[in-house]
VOVORO-478280 format. One record per residue: x, y, z of N, C-alpha, C in turn; chain; residue in three letters; residue number from 1. Coordinates in nm, 4 decimals, m for minus. Layout:
// VOVORO-478280
n_px,n_py,n_pz,ca_px,ca_py,ca_pz,c_px,c_py,c_pz,ch,aa,i
X,Y,Z,X,Y,Z,X,Y,Z,A,ALA,NUM
...
// end
This chain:
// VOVORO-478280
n_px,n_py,n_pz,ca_px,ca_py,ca_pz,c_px,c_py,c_pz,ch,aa,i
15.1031,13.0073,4.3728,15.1167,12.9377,4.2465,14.9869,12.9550,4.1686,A,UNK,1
15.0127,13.0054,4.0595,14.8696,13.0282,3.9884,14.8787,12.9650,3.8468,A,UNK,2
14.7236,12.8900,3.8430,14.7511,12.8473,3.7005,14.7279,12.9296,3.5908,A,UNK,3
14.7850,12.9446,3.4583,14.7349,13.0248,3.3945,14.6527,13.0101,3.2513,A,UNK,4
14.5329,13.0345,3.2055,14.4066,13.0301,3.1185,14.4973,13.0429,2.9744,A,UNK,5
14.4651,12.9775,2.8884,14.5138,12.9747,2.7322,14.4130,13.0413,2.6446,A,UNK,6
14.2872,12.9632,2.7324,14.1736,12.9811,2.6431,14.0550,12.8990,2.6530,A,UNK,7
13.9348,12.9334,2.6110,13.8290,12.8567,2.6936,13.6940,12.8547,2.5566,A,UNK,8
13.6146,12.7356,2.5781,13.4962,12.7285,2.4714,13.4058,12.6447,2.5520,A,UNK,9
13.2987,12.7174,2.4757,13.1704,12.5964,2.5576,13.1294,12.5184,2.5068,A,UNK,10
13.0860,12.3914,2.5811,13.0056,12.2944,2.5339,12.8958,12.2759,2.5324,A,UNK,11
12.8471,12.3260,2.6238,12.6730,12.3280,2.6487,12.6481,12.4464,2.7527,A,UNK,12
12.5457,12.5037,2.6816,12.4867,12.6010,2.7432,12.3353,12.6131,2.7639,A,UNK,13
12.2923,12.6837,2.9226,12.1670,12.6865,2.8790,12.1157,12.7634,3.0374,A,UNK,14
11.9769,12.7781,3.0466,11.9673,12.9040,3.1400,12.0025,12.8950,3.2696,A,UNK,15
12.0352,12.7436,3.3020,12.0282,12.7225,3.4178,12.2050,12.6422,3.4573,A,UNK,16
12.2629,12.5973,3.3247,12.3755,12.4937,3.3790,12.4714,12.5932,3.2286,A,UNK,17
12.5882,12.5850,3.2318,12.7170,12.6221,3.1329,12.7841,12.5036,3.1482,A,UNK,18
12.8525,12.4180,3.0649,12.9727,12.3694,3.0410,13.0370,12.4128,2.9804,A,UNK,19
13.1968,12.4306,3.0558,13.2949,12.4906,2.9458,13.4072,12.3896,2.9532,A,UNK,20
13.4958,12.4055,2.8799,13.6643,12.3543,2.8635,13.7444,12.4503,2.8557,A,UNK,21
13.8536,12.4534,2.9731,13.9270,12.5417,2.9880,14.0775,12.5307,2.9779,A,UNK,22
14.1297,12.5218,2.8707,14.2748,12.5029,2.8370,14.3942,12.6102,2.9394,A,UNK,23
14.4089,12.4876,3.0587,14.4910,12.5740,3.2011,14.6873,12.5147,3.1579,A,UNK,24
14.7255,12.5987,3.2099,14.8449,12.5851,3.2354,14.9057,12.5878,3.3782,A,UNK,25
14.9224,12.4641,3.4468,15.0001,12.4717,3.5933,15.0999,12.4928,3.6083,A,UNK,26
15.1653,12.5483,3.7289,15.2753,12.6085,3.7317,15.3925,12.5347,3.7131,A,UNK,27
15.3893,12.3672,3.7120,15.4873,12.2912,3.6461,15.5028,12.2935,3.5438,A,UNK,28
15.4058,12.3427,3.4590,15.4478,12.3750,3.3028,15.3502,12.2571,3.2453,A,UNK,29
15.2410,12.1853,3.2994,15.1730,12.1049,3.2300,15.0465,12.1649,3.1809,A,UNK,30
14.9932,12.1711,3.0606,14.8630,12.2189,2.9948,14.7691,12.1132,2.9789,A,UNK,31
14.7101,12.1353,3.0184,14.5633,12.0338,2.9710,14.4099,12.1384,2.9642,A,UNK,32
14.2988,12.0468,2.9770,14.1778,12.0771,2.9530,14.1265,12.0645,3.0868,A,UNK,33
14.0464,12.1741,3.1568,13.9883,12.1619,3.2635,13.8310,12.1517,3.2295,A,UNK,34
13.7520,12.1253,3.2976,13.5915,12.1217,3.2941,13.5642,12.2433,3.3886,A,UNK,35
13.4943,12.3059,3.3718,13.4296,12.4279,3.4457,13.2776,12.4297,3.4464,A,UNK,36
13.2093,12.4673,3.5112,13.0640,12.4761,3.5588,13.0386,12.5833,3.5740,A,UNK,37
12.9948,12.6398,3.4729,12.9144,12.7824,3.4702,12.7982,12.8278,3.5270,A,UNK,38
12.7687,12.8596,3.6600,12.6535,12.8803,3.7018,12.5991,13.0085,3.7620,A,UNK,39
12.4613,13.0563,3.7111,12.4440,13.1833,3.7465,12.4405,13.2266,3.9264,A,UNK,40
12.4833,13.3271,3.9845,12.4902,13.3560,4.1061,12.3760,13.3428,4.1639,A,UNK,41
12.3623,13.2635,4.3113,12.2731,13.2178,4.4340,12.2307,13.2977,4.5090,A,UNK,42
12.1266,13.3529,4.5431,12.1332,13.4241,4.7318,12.0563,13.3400,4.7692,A,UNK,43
12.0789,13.4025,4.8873,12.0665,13.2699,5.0300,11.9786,13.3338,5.1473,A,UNK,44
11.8993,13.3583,5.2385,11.8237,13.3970,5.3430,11.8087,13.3603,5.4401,A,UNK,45
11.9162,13.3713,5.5423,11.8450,13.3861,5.7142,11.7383,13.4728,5.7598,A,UNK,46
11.6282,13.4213,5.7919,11.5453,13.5111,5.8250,11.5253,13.4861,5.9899,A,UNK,47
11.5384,13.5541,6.0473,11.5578,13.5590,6.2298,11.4868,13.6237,6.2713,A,UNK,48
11.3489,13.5687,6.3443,11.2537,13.6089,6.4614,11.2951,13.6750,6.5780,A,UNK,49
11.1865,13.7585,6.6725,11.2647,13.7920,6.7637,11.3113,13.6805,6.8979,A,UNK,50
11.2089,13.5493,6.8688,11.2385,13.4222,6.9331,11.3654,13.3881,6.9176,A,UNK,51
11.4255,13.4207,6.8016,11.5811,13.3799,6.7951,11.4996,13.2228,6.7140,A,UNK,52
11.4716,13.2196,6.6508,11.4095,13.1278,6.5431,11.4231,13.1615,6.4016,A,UNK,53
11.4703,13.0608,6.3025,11.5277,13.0844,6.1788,11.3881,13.0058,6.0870,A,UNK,54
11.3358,13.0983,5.9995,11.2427,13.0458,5.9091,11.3116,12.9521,5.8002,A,UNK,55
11.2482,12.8772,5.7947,11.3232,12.7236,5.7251,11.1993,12.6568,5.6225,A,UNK,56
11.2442,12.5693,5.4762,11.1546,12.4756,5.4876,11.2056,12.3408,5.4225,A,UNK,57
11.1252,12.2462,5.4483,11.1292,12.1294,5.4494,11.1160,12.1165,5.2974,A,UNK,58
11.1921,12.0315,5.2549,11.1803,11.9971,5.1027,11.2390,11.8904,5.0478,A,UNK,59
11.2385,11.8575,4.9466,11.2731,11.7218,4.8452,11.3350,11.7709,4.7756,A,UNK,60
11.4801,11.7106,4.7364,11.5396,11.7657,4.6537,11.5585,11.6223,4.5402,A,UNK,61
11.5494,11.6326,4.4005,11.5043,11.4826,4.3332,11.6796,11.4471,4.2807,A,UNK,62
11.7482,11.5680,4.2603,11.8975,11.4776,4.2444,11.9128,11.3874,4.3240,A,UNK,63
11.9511,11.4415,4.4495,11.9967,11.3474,4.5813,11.9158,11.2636,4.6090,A,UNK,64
11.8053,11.2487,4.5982,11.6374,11.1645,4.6602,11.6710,11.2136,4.8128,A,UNK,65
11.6559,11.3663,4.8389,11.6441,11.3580,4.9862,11.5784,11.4559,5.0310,A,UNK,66
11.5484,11.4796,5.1178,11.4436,11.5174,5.2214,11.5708,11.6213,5.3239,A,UNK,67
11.5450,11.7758,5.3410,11.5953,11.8086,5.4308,11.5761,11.9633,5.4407,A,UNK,68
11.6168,12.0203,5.5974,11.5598,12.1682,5.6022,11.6338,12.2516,5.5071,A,UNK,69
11.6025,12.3484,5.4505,11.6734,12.4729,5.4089,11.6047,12.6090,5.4262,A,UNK,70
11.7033,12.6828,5.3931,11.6968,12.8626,5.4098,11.5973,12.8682,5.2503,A,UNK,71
11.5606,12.9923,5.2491,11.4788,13.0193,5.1484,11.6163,13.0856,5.0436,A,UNK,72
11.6193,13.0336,4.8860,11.7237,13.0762,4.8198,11.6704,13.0417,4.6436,A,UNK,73
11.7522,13.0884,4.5991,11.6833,13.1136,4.4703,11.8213,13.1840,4.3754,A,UNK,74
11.8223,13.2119,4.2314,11.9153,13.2089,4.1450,11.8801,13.3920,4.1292,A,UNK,75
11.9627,13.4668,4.1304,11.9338,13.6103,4.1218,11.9126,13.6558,3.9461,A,UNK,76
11.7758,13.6965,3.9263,11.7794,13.7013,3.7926,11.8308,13.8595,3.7569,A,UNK,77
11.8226,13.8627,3.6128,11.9374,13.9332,3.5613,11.8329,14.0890,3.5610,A,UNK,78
11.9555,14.2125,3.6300,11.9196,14.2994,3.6413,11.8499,14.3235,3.7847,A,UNK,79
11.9144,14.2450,3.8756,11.8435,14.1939,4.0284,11.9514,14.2177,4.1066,A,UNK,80
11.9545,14.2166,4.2495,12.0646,14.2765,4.3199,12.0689,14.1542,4.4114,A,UNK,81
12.1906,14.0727,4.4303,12.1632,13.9882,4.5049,12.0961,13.9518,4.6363,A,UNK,82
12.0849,14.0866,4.6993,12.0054,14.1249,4.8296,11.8194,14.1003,4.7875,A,UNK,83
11.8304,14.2233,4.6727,11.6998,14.1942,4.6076,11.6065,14.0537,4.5709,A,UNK,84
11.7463,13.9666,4.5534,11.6752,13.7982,4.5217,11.6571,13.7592,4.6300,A,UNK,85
11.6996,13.7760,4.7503,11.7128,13.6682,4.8720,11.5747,13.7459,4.9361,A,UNK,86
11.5459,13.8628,4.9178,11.4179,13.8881,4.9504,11.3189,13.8028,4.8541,A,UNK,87
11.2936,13.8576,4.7350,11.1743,13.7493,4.6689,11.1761,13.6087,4.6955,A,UNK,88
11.2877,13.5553,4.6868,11.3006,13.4382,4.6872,11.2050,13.3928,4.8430,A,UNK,89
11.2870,13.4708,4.9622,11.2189,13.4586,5.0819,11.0524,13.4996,5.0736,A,UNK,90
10.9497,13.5904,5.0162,10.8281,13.5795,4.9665,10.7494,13.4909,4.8885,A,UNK,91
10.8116,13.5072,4.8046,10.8208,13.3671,4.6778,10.7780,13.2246,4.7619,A,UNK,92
10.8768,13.1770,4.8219,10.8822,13.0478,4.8739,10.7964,13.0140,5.0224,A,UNK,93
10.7833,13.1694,5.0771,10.7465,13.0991,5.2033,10.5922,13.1627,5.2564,A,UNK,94
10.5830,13.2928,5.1578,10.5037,13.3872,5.1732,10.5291,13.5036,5.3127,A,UNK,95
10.6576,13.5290,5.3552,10.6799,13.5843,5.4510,10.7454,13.6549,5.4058,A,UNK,96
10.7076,13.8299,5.4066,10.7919,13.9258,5.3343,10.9051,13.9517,5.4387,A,UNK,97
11.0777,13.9902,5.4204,11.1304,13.9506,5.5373,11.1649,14.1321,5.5316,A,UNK,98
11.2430,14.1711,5.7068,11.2896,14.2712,5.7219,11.4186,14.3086,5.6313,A,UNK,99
11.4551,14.4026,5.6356,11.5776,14.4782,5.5728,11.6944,14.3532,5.5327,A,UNK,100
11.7241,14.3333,5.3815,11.8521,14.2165,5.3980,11.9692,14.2930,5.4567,A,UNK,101
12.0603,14.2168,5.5383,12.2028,14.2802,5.5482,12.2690,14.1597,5.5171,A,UNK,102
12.4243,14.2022,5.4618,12.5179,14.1103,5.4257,12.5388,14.0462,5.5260,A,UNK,103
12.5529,13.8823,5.5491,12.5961,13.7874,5.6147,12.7368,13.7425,5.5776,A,UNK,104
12.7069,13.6740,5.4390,12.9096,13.5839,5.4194,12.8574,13.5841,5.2701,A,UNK,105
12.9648,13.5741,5.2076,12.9732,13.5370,5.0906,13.0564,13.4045,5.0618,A,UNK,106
13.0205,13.3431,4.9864,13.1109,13.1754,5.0080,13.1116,13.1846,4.7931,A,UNK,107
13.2020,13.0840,4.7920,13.2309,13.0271,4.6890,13.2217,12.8298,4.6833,A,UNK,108
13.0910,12.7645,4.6813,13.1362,12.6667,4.6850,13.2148,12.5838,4.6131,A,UNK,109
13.2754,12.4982,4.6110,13.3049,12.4087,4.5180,13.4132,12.4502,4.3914,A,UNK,110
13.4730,12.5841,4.4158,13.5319,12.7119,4.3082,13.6749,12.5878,4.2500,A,UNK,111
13.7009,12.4881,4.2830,13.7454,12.3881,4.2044,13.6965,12.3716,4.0895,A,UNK,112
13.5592,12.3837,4.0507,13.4815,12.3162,3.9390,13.3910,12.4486,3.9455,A,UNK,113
13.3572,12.4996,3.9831,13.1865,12.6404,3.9379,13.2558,12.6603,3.9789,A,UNK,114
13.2117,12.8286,3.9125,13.2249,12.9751,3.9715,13.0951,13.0080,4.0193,A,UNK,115
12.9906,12.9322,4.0518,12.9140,13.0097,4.1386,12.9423,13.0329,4.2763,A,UNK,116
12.8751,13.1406,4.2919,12.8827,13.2682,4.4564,12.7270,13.2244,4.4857,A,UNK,117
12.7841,13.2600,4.6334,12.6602,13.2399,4.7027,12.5980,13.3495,4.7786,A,UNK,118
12.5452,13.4356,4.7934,12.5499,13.5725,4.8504,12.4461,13.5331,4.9862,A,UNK,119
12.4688,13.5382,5.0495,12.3987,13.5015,5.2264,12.3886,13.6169,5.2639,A,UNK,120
12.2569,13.6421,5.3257,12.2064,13.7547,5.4062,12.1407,13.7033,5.4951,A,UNK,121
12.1198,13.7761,5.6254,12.0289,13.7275,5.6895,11.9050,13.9208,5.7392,A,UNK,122
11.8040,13.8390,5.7540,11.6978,13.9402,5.8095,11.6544,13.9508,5.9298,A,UNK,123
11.6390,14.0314,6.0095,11.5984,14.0575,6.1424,11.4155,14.0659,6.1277,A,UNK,124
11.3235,13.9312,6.1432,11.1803,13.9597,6.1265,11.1326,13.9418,5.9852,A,UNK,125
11.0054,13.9326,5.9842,10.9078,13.9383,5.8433,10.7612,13.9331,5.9153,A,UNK,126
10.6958,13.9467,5.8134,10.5635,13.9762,5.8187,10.4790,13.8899,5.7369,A,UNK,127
10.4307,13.8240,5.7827,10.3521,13.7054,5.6907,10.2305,13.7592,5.6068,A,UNK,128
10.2497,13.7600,5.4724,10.1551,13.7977,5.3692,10.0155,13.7557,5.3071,A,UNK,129
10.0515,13.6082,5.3178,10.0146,13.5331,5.2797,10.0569,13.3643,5.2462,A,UNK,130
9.9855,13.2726,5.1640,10.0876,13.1259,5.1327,10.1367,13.1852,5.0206,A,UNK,131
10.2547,13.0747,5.0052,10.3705,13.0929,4.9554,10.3198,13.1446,4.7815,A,UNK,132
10.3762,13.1779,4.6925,10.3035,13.1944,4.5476,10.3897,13.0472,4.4934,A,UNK,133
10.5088,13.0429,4.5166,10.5707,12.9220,4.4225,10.5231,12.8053,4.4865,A,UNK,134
10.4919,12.7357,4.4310,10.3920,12.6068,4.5102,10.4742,12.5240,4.4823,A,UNK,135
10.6097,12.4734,4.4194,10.6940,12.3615,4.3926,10.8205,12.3471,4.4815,A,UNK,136
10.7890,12.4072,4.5780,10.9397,12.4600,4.6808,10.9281,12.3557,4.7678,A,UNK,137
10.8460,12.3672,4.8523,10.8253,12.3022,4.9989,10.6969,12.1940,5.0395,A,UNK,138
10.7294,12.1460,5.1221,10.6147,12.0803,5.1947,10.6038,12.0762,5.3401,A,UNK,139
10.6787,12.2058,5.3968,10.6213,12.2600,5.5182,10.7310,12.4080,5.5156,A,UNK,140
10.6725,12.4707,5.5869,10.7649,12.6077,5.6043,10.7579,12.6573,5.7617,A,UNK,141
10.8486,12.6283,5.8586,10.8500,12.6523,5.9786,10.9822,12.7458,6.0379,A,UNK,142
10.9332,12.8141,6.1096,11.0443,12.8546,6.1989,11.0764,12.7462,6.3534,A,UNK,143
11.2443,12.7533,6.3369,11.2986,12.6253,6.3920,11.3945,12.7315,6.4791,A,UNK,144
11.3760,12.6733,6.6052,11.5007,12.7529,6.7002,11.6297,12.6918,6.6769,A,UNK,145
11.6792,12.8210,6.6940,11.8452,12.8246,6.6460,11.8970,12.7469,6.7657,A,UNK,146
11.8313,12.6937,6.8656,11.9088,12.6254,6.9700,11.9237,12.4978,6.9052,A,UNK,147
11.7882,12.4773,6.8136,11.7737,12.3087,6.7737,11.9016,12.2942,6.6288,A,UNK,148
11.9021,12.4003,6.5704,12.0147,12.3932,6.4608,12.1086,12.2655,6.4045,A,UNK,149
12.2027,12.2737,6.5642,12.3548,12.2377,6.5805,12.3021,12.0729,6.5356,A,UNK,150
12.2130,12.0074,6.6344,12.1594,11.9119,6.6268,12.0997,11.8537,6.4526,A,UNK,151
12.0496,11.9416,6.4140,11.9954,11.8929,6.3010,12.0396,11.9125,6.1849,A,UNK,152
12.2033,11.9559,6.1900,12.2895,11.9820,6.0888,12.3715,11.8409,6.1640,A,UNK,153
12.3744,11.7875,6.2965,12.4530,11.6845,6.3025,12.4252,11.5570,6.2623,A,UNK,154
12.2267,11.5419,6.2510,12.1711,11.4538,6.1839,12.1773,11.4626,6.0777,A,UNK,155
12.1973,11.5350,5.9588,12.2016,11.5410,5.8217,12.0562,11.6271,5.7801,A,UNK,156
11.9667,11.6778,5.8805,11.8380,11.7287,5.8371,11.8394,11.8298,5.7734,A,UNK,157
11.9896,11.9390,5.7664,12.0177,12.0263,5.7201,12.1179,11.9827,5.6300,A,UNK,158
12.1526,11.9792,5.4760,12.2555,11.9440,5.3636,12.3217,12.0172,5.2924,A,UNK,159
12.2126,12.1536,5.2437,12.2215,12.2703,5.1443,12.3516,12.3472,5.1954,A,UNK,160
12.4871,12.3197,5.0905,12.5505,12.4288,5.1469,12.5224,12.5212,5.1705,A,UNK,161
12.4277,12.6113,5.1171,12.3873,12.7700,5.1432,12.3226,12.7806,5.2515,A,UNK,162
12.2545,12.6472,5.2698,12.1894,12.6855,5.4500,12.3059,12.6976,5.5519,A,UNK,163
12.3640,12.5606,5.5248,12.4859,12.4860,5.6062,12.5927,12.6271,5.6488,A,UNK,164
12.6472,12.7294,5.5223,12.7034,12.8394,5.5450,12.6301,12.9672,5.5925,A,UNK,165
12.4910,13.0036,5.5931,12.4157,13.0526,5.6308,12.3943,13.0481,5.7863,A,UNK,166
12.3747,12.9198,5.7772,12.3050,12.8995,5.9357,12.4419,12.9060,6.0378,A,UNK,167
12.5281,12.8681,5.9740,12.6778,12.8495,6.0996,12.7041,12.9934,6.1470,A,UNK,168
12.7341,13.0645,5.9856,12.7007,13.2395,6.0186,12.6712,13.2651,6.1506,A,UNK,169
12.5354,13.2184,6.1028,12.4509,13.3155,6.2179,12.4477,13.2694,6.3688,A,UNK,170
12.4735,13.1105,6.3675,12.4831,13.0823,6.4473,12.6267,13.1614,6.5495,A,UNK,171
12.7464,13.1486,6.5004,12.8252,13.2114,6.5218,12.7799,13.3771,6.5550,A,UNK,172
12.7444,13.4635,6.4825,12.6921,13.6031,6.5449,12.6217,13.5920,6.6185,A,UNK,173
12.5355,13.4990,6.6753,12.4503,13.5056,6.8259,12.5359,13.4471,6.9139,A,UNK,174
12.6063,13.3715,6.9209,12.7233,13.3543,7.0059,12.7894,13.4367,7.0788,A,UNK,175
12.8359,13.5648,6.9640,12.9379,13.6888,7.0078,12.8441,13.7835,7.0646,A,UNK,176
12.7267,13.7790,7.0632,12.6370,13.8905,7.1076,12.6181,13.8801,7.2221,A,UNK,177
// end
């Protein structure tokens, strides 16, 4: 059953958030106005030691008022390859240049309301460069064994869907290995 688009206008725009209104038609034959969330595409970064340890960091996020681990991730700017962002982003934030990205999962959260994608990779290794250059990210940056994970996604220490789909990933591919 698919609904089908009439036509669409925005309400607010701007570099970081889109509002639109989207005049849908459901397959009962009812039309109305949908809200849509325009948001530019995510990558996401597992970065995996040969400890079998996932580089993580600790952060504040001020919507939620909360405190919790995440993957290194960032908004892919334009003319950037989503692989390409999940590397800077992973330098950027943690100062650890990482090994080769390979595709992990691609997710759609929330595709009820946004069309943002989330592009997840994970890296085998990095090489520490230096501290981080973006200084507004974190307030610790650690690698955390993937044994401790399960646990700290059951406490809530982990929230970020992109980690949350990231980390299960991977967790799952060391499983099958």
């Amino acid at each position: 059953m698919q609904w089908k688009i009439h036509g669409e206008r925005p309400i607010y725009e701007n570099r970081w958030v889109n509002l639109w209104l989207t005049e849908v038609e459901t397959p009962d034959g009812s039309r109305w106005e949908h809200h849509v969330v325009r948001l530019r595409h995510l990558a996401v970064a597992a970065v995996v030691n040969q400890r079998r340890e996932v580089l993580m960091m600790w952060r504040h996020r001020f919507i939620t008022d909360t405190w919790a681990w995440e993957l290194p991730m960032g908004l892919v700017e334009e003319g950037e390859t989503p692989a390409e962002a999940a590397a800077r982003e992973v330098l950027e934030e943690t100062g650890w240049r990482p090994g080769p990205m390979k595709p992990l999962i691609y997710a759609e959260p929330a595709n009820g309301i946004t069309d943002s994608q989330h592009h997840v990779f994970r890296a085998d290794g990095a090489t520490h460069v230096g501290p981080p250059t973006e200084k507004n990210e974190s307030d610790r940056i650690e690698w955390i064994p993937l044994t401790d994970i399960r646990g700290m996604i059951d406490r809530r220490e982990i929230v970020s869907s992109g980690s949350l789909v990231g980390l299960l990933y991977v967790l799952m591919d060391e499983t099958l290995r």
